[in-house]
N, C-alpha and C positions, 0 to 999 in steps of 0.2 A: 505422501508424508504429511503427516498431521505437527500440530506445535508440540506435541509428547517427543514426539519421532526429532524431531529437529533440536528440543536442545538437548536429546542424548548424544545426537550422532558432536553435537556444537562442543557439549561437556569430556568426550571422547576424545576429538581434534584437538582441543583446545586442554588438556591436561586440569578441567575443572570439576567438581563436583559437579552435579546435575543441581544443587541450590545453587551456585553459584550461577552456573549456566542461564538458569532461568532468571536469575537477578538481571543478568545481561542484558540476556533479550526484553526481559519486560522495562527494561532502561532504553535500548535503541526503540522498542518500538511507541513510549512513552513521548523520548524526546524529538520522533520524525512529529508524531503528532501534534506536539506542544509546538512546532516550529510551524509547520501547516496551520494551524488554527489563527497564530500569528502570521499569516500571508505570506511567510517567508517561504522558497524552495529549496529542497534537499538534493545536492548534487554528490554524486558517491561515485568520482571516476572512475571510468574502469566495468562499474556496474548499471549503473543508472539513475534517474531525477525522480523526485517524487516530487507531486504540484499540485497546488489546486487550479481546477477550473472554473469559472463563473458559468452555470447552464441558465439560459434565458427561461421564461415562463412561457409556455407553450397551451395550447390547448389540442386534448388528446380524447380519445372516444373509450368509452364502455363497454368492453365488446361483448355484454351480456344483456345491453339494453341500447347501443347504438346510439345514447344518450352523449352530448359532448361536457367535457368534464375540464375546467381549470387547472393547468397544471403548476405550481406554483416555481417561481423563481428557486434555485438553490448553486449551493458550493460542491463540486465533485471533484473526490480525490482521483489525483490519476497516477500512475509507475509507468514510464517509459527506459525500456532498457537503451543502453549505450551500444554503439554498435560495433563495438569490440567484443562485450559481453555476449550479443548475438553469435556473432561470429564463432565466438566459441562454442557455444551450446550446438552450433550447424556446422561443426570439424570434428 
């Protein structure tokens, strides 16, 4: 399922237009973002956390010239599902 596929099936479920729908979605997945950039987590019980992680700076190799290469420090988003939500998807 692609973002096409999802807010049809969303606009469907949910008794919306397909503009509507997508106003939705491009709002939820807006304000995950806007809240992640500000360090905060998103907790969706029932579904799961979204977070970010600090990745340290590493150094990693080339693997086309075996050369060693700086890897810089950054922030990586992460989704961790709830274990309810697992549950479900595994019944």
């Amino acid at each position: 399922m692609n973002k096409g596929d999802l807010i049809k099936v969303m606009a469907r479920k949910a008794d919306f237009t397909e503009k509507d729908a997508t106003i939705a979605y491009n709002a939820f997945i807006e304000t995950i973002t806007e809240a992640l950039k500000a360090g905060d987590k998103v907790s969706l019980v029932g579904f799961g956390t979204f977070e970010v992680k600090e990745v340290a700076a590493k150094t990693g190799v080339n693997p086309q010239t075996g050369e060693k290469v700086e890897i810089a420090a950054c922030k990586k988003p992460v989704m961790k599902f709830g274990k309810s939500y697992k549950e479900l998807i595994n019944n």
